[in-house]
ZADRENFI-693069 format. One record per residue (C-alpha): x, y, z; residue in one letter; residue number from 1. Coordinates in Angstrom, 3 decimals, decimal comma. Example, Ala and Ser with C-alpha at 12.3 -4.5 7.8 and 13.67 -1.06 7.14 Angstrom:
BEGIN
LOLO	px	py	pz	res	n
LOLO	12,300	-4,500	7,800	A	1
LOLO	13,670	-1,060	7,140	S	2
// end
This chain:
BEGIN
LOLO	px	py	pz	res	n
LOLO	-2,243	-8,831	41,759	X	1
LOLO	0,793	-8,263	39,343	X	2
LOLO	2,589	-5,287	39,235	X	3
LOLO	1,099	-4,085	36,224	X	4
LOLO	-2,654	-4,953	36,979	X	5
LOLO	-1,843	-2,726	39,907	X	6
LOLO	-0,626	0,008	37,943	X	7
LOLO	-3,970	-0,311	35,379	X	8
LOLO	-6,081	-0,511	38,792	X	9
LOLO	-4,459	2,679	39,695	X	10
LOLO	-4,514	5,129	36,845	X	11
LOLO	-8,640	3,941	36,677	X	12
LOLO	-9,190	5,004	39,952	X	13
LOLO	-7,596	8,504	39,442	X	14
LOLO	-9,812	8,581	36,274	X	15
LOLO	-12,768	7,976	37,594	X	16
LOLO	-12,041	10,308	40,647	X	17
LOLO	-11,431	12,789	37,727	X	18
LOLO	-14,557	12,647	36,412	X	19
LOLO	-16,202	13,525	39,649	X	20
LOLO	-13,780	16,530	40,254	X	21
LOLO	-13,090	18,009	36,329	X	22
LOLO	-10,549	20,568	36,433	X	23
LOLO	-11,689	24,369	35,510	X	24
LOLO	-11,599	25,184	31,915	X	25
LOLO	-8,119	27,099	31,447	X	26
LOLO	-8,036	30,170	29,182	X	27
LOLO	-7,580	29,675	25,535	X	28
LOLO	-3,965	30,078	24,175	X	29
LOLO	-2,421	30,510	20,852	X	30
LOLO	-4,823	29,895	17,790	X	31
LOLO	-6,942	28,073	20,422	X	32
LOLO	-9,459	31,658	20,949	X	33
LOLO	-12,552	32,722	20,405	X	34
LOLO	-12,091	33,652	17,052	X	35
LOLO	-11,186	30,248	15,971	X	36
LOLO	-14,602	28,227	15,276	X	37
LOLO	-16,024	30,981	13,009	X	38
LOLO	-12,857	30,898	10,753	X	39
LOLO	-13,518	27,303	10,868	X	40
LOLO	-17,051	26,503	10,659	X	41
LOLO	-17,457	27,572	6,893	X	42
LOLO	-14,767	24,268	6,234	X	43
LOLO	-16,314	22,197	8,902	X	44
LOLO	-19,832	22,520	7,892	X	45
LOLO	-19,340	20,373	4,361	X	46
LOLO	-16,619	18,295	5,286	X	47
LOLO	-17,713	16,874	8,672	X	48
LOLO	-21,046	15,505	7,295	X	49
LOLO	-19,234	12,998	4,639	X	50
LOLO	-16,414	11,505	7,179	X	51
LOLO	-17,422	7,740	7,605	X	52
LOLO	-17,657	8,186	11,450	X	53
LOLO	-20,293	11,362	11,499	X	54
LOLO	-23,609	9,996	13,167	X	55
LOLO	-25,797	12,639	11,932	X	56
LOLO	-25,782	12,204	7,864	X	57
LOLO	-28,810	12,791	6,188	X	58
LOLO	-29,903	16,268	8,336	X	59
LOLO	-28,844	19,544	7,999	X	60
LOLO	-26,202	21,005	10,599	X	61
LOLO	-27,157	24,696	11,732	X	62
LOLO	-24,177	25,034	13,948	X	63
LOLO	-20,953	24,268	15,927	X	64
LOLO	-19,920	24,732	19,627	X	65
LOLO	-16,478	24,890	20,469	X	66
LOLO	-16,337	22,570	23,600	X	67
LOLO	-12,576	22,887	23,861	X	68
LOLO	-9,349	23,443	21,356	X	69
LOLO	-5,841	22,395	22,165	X	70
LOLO	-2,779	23,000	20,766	X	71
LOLO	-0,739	19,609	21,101	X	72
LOLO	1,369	20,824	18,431	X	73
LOLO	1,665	24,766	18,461	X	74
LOLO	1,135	26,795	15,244	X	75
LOLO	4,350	28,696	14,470	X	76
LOLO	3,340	31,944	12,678	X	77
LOLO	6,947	31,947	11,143	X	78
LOLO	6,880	28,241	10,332	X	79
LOLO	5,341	26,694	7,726	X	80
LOLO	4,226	23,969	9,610	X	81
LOLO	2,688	21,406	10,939	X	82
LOLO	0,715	22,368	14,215	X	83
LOLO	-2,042	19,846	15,622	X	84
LOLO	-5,045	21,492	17,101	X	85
LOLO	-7,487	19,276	19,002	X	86
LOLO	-10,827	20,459	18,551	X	87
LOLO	-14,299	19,232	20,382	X	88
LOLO	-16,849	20,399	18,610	X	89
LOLO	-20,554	20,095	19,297	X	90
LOLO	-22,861	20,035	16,494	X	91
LOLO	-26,016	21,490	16,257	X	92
LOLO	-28,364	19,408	14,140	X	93
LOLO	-32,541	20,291	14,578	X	94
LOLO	-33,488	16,969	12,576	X	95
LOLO	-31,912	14,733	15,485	X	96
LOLO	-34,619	15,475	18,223	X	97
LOLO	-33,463	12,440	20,195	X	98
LOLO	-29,955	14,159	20,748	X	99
LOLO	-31,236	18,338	21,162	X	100
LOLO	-28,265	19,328	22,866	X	101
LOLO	-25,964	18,234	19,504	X	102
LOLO	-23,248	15,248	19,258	X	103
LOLO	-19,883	16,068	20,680	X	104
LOLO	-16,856	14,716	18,359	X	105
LOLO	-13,262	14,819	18,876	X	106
LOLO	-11,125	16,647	15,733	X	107
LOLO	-7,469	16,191	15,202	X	108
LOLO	-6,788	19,168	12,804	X	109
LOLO	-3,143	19,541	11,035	X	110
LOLO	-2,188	23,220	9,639	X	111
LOLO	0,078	23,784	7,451	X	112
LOLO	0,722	26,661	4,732	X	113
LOLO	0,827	24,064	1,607	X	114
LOLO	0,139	20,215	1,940	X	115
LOLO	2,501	17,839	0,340	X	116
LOLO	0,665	15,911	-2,579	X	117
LOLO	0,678	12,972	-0,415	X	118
LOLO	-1,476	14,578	2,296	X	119
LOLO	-4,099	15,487	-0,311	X	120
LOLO	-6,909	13,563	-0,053	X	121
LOLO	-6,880	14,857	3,954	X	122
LOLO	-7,879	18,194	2,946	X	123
LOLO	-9,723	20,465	4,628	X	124
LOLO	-9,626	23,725	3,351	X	125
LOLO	-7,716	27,144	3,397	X	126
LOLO	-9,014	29,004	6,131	X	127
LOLO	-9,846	32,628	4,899	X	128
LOLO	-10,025	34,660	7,923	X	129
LOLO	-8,961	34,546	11,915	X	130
LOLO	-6,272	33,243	13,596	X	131
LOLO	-5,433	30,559	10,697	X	132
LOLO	-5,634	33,029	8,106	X	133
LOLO	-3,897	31,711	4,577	X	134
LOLO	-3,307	27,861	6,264	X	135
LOLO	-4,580	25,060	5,348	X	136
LOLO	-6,281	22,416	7,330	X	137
LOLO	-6,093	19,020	7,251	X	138
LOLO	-7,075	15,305	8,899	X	139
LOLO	-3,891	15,278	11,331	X	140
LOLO	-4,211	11,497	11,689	X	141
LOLO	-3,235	11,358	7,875	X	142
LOLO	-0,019	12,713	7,854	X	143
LOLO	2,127	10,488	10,059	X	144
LOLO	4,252	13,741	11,498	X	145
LOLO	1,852	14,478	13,947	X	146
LOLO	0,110	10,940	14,095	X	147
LOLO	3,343	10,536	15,802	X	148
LOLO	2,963	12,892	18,376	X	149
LOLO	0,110	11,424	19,777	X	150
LOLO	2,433	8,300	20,891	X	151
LOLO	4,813	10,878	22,441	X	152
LOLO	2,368	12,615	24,500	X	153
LOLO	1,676	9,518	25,883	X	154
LOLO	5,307	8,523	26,852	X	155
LOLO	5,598	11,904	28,399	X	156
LOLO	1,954	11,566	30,222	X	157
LOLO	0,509	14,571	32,032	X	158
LOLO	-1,783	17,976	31,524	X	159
LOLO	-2,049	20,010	28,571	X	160
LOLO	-4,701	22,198	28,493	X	161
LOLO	-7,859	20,875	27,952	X	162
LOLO	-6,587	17,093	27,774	X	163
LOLO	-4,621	14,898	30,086	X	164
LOLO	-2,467	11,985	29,376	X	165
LOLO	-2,044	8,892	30,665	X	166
LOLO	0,209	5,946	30,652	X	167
LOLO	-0,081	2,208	32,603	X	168
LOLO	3,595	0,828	30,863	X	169
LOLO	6,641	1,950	29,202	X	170
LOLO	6,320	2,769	25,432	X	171
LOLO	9,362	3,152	22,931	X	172
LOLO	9,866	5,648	20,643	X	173
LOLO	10,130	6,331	17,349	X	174
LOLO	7,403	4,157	15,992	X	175
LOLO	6,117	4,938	12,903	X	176
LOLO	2,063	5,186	12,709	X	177
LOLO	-0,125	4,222	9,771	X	178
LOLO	-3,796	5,157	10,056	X	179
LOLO	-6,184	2,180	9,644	X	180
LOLO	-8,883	2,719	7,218	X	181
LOLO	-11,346	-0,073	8,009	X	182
LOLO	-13,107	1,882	11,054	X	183
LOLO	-16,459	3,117	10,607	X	184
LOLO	-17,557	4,872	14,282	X	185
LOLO	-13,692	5,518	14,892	X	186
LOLO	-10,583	6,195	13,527	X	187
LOLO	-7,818	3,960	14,874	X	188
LOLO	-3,845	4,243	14,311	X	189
LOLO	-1,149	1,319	14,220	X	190
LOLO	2,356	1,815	15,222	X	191
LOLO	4,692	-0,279	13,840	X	192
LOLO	2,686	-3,206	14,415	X	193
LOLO	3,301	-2,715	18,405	X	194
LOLO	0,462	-0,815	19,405	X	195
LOLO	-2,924	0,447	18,190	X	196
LOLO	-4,878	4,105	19,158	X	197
LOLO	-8,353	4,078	18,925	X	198
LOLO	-9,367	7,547	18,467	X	199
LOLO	-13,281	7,904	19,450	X	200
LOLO	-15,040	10,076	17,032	X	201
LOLO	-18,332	10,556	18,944	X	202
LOLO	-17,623	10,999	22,643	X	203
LOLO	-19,660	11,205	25,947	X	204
LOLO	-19,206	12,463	29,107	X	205
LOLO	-17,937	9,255	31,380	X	206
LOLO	-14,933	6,695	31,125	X	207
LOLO	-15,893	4,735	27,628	X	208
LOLO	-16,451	1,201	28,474	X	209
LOLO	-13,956	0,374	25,660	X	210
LOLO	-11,301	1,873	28,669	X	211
LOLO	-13,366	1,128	31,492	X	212
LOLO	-13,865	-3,125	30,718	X	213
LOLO	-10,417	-3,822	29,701	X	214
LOLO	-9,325	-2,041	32,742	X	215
LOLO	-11,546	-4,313	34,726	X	216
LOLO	-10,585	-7,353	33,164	X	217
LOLO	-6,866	-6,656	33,759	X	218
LOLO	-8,113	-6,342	37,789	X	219
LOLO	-9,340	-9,876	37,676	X	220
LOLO	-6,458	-11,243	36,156	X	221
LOLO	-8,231	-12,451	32,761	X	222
LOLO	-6,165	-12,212	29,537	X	223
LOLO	-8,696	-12,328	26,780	X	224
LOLO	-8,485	-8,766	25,942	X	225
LOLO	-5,660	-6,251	25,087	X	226
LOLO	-4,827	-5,108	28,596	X	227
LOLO	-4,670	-1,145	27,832	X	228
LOLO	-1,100	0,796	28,124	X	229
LOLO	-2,450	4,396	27,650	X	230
LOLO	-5,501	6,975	27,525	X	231
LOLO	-5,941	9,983	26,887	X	232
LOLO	-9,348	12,275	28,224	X	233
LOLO	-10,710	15,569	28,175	X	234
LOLO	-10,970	17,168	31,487	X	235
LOLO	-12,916	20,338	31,108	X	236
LOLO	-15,417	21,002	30,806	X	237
LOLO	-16,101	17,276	32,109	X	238
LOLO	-14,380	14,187	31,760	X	239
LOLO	-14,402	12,286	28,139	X	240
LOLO	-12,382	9,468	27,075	X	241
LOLO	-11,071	10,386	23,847	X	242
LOLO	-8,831	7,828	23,103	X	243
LOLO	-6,903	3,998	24,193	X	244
LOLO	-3,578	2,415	23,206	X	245
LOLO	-3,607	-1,261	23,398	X	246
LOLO	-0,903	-4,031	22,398	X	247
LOLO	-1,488	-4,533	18,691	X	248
LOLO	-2,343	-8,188	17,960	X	249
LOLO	0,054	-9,187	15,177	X	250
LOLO	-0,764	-12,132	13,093	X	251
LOLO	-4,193	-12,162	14,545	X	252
LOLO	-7,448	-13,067	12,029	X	253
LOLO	-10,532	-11,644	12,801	X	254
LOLO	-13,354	-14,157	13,633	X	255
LOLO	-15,702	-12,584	10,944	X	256
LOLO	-12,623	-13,517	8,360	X	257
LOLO	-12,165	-17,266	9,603	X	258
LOLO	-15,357	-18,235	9,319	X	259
LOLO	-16,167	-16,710	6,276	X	260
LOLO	-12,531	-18,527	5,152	X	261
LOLO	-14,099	-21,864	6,808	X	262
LOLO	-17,514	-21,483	4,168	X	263
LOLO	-15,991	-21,177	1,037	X	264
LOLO	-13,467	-23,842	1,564	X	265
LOLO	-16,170	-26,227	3,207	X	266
LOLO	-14,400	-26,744	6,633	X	267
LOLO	-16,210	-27,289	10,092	X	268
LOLO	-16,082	-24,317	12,239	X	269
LOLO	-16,856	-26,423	15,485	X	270
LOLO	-13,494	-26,126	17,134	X	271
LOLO	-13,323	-22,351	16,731	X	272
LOLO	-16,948	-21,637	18,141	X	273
LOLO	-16,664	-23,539	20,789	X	274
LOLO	-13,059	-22,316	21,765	X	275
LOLO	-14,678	-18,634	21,062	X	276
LOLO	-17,822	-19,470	23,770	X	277
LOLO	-14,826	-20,455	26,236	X	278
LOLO	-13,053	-17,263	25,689	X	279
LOLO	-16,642	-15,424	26,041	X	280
LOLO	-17,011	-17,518	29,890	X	281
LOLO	-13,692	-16,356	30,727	X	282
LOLO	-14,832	-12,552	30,293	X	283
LOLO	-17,972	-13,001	31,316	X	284
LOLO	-16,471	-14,579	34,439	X	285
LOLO	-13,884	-11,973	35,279	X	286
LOLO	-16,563	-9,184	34,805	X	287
LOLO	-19,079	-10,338	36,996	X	288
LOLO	-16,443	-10,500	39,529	X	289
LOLO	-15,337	-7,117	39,044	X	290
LOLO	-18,634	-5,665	37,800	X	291
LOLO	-21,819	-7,710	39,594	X	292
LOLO	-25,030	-6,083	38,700	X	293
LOLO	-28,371	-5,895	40,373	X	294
LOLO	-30,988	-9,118	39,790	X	295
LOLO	-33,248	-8,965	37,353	X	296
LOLO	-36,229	-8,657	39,068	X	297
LOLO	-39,963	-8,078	38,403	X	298
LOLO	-39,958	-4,511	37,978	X	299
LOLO	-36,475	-4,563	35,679	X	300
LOLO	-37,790	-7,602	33,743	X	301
LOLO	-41,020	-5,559	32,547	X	302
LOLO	-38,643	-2,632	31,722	X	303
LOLO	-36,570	-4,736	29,763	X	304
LOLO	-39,502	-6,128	27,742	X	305
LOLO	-41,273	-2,799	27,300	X	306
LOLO	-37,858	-1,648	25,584	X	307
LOLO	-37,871	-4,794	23,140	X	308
LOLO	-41,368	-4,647	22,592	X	309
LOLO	-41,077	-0,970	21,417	X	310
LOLO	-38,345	-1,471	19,154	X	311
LOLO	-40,700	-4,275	17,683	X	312
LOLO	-43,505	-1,961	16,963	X	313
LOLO	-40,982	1,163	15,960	X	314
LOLO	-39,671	-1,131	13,502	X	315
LOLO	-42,295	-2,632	12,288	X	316
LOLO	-44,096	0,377	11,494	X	317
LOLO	-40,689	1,498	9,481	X	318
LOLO	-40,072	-1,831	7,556	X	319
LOLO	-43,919	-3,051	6,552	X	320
LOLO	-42,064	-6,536	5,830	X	321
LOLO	-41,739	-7,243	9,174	X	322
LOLO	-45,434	-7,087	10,205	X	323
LOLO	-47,203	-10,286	9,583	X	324
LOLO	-44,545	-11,601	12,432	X	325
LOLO	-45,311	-9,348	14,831	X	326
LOLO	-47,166	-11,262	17,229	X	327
LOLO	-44,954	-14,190	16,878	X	328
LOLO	-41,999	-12,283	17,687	X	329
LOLO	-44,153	-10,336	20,623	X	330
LOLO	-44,456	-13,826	22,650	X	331
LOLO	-40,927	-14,662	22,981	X	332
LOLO	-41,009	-11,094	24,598	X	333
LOLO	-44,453	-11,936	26,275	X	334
LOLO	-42,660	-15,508	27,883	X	335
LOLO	-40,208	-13,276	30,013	X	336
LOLO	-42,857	-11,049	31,389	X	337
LOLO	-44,712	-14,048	32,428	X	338
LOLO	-41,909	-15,641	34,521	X	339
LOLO	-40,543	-12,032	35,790	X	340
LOLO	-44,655	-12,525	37,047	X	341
LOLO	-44,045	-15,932	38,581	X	342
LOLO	-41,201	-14,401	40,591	X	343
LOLO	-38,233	-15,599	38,418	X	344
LOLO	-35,096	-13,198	38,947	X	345
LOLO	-31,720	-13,135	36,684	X	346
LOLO	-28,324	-12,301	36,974	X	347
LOLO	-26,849	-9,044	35,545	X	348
LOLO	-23,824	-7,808	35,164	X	349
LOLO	-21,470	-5,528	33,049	X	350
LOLO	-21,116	-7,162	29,001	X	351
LOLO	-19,752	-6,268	26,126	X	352
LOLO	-22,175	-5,304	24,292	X	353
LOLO	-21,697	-5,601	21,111	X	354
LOLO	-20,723	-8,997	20,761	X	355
LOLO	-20,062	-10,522	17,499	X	356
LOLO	-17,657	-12,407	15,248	X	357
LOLO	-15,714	-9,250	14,091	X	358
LOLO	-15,073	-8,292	17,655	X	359
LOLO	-12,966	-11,330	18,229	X	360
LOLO	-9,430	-11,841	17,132	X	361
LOLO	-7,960	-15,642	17,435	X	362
LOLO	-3,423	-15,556	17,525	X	363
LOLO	-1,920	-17,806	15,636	X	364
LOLO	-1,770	-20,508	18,544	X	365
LOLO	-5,482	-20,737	18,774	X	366
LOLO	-5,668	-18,464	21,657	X	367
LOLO	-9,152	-16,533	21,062	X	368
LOLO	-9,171	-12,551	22,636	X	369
LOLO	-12,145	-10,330	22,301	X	370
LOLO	-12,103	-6,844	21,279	X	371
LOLO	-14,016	-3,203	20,984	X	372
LOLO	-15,680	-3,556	24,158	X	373
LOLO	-17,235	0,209	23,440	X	374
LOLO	-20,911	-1,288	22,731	X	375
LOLO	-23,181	-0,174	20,094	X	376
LOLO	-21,924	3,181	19,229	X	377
LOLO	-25,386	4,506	18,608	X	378
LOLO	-26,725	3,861	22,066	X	379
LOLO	-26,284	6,420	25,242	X	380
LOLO	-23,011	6,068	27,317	X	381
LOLO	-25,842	5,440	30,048	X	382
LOLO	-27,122	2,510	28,322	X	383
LOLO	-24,309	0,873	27,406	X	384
LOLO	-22,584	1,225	30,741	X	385
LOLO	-25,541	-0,396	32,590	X	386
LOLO	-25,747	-4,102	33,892	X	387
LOLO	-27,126	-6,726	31,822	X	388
LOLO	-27,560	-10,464	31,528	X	389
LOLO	-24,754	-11,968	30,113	X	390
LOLO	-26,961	-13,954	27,688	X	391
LOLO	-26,940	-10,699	25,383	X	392
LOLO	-23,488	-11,233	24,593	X	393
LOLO	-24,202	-14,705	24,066	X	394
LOLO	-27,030	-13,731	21,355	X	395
LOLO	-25,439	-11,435	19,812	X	396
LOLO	-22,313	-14,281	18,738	X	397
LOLO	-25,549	-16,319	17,553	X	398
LOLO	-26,525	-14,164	15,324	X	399
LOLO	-23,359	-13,871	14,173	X	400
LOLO	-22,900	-17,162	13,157	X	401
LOLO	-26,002	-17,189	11,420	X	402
LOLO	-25,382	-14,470	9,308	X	403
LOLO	-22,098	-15,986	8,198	X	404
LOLO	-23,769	-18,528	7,179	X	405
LOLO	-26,296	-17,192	5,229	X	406
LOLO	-23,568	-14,886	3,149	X	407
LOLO	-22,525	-17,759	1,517	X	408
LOLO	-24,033	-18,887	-1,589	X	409
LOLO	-25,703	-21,386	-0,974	X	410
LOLO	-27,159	-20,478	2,800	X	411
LOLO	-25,763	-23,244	5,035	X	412
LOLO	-28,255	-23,275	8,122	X	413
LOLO	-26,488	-26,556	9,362	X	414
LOLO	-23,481	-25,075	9,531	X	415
LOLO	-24,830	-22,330	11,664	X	416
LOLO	-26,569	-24,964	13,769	X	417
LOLO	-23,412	-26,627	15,111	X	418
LOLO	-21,493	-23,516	15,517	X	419
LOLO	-24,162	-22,257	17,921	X	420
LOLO	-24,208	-25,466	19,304	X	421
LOLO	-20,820	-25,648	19,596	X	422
LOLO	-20,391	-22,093	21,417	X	423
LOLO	-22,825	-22,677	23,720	X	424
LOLO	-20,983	-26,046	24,621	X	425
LOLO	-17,744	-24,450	24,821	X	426
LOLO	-19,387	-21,523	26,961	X	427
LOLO	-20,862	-23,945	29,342	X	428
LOLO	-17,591	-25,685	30,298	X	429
LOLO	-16,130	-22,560	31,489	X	430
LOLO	-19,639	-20,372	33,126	X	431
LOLO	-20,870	-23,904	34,753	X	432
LOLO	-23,937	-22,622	33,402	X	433
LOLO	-25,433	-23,466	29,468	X	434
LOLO	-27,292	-20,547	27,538	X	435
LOLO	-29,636	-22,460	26,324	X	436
LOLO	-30,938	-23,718	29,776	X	437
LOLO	-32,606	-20,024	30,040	X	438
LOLO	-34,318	-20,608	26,570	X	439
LOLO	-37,081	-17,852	27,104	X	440
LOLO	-34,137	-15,177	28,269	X	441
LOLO	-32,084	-16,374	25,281	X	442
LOLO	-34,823	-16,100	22,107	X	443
LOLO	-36,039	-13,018	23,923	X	444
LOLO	-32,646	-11,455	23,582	X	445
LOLO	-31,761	-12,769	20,048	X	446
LOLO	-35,392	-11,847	18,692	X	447
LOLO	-34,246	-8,262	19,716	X	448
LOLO	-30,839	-8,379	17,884	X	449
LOLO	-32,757	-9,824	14,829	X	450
LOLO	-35,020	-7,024	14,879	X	451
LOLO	-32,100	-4,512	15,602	X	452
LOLO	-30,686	-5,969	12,106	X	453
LOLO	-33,886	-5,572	10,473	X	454
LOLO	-33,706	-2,005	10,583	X	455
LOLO	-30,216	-1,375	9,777	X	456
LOLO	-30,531	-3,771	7,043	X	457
LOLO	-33,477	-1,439	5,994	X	458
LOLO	-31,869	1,357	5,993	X	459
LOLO	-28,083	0,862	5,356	X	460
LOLO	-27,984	-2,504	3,017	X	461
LOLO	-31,226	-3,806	1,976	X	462
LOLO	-29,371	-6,497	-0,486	X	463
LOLO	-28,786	-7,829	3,112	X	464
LOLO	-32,543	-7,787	4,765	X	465
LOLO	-33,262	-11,184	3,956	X	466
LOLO	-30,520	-12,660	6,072	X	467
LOLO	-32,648	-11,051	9,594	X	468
LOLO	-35,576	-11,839	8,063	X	469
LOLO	-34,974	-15,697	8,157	X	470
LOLO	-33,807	-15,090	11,425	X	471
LOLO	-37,477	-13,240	12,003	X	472
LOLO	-39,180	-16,411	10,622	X	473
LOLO	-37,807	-18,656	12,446	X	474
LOLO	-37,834	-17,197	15,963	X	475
LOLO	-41,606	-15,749	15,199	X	476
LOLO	-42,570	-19,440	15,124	X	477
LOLO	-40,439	-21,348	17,597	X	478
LOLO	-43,199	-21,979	20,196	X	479
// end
């Protein structure tokens, strides 16, 4: 093992052995007191619901818990400013039965006593009474000042209150940051075109698996992901990750972006898929190794059905359309019950996830790396951290392809057809092993993901329902 795999190896054992042993919560200095949140909460309680990465919209919020605040940048009475407080902040939401206990998210807040006009659109509020009485509060990852001194807390890694610091490689400094505004779950900062922090919003207890897989994959030696060169986690009062610094991928297009590219200008995307379903092996490969799983036996197949037939009948009974295919889309569940029956086991191991074309980033050489290994954002930490087959990864990129397709004008199903052909070829000469020789595992798996997309669809773009929908024909009638 290199020198720096050993390094990466090293700093994830210590944070894992963190998370067993979290330090004591340390008594709250500064601003950081108990007189803090309620200065706050009046300013927090209509601007948190409209930020792009807030996972409760459309229910009220009754209340905030301060989890922990941080000074990482003190607040100078006799200065005008900035400080950076880091805030987690449970919120208290009665509509959200599934989550009782409230969704934790991380807050970078700037103070200042005036902001410059070009930190306006960041604002907060002026905080009326407490310990930030007459400031003004602010989106910290806005103004580049203290976006900056993020990068320096990792280059001097260590403890500071609530949060530690960590660091797997050197990192200059001086690098300018610009905050990224295409992130929808997370906020994410670029500096200089070197490196790039993703900042998790909503966070969990446990090592997120967007710090946790690259870390493995880095162990096994495989270089298809952007091998991490700093964290940064909670400690009290139990381990979060809160944030990663990778290598930023210069010159790299997004898969998403290429293939759309490829439609409009009536190219082939053979080569790429089937490059991409090499790339997919390769991780696949190197997580196993690092990662095995359990078999999928009888008892864990039925589980796994009973999960996709619920989210069949849950969405069904939400979007009416998808009703008459019910039963269709119930036997390619049904098929993988039958064989878990006859004694048929699979493999399982850790995945990404949340595999799809925009999670892959291809360098200007060809060379394919995939990306956001955090899951779906929506699902428990649990679930996302637990062993599957590999073959949902594989579905998900299927999907993928077919729904590029179809957002052209006019649909192109053939073109879909040989870029899942292709990526399953490509996958195969790397695995040993084709998707599409498990062909009951396979549509079970993608009839769940087209179902998944039939709610969202529902819900968040219904100009876009009809593209799962074909998807629902078609697998509600392959026999």
């Amino acid at each position: 093992m290199s020198e720096a795999a050993s390094s990466h190896v090293a700093l994830a054992k210590n944070t894992a052995k963190r998370a067993q042993h979290p330090a004591r919560p340390r008594p709250a200095e500064g601003v950081a007191g108990a007189a803090l949140l309620p200065s706050l909460a009046p300013l927090l309680h209509d601007w948190l619901p409209r930020q792009r990465w807030f996972a409760g919209k459309g229910h009220a919020v009754a209340g905030f818990t301060l989890v922990s605040a941080t000074e990482i940048l003190p607040v100078d009475p006799a200065s005008a400013g900035p400080g950076l407080l880091h805030l987690l902040l449970r919120v208290h939401q009665p509509g959200l039965p599934s989550r009782p206990a409230g969704d934790c998210y991380q807050l970078l807040l700037g103070v200042r006593t005036a902001l410059p006009p070009s930190l306006s659109p960041a604002l907060i509020g002026r905080v009326a009474d407490g310990p930030l009485a007459g400031r003004t509060v602010y989106e910290g990852l806005h103004d580049p000042r203290v976006a900056g001194l993020l990068l320096e807390r990792f280059r001097t890694p260590g403890a500071l209150g609530a949060l530690r610091f960590e660091r797997a490689e050197t990192i200059p400094a001086g690098l300018t940051p610009r905050l990224l505004d295409a992130e929808q779950s997370n906020s994410s900062l670029v500096y200089e075109d070197a490196y790039i922090l993703k900042i998790f919003r909503r966070v969990f207890p446990g090592t997120n698996p967007d710090l946790e897989l690259p870390l493995a994959l880095v162990s096994e030696g495989c270089g298809r992901v952007p091998a991490p060169v700093a964290w940064f986690e909670a400690t009290t009062p139990e381990q979060r990750t809160l944030g990663v610094l990778q290598p930023f991928l210069r010159g790299a297009e997004d898969g998403w972006q290429l293939a759309l590219a490829a439609l409009a200008e009536g190219r082939d995307f053979v080569p790429e898929a089937r490059a991409l379903g090499r790339a997919t092996a390769e991780v696949h490969t190197a997580l196993a190794a690092a990662l095995p799983g359990p078999a999928l036996r009888r008892d864990a197949t039925e589980q796994l059905v009973a999960g996709m037939t619920e989210r069949l009948e849950a969405t069904a009974r939400a979007v009416p359309a998808l009703v008459p295919y019910v039963p269709g889309l119930r036997t390619a569940f049904d098929a993988v019950a039958e064989l878990g029956h006859q004694g048929r086991t699979w493999a399982t191991q850790r995945v990404h996830g949340d595999l799809h074309l925009g999670q892959s980033l291809r360098a200007a050489d060809g060379f394919w790396s995939l990306i956001d290994f955090e899951g779906e954002p929506a699902r428990p930490l649990a679930d996302r951290r637990s062993p599957q087959p590999p073959v949902r990864d594989v579905a998900g990129m299927l999907r993928s392809f077919d729904y590029a397709a179809r957002s052209h004008r006019p649909w192109n199903d053939a073109w879909a057809e040989r870029c899942r052909a292709a990526y399953c070829e490509g996958y195969a000469e790397v695995s040993g092993s084709d998707p599409r020789s498990e062909p009951e595992l396979l549509r079970a798996h993608e009839t769940d993901k087209a179902v998944y997309e039939v709610l969202y669809e529902a819900r968040h773009r219904p100009d876009w329902l009809p593209v799962p929908m074909a998807a629902v024909k078609r697998l509600a009638s392959t026999p």
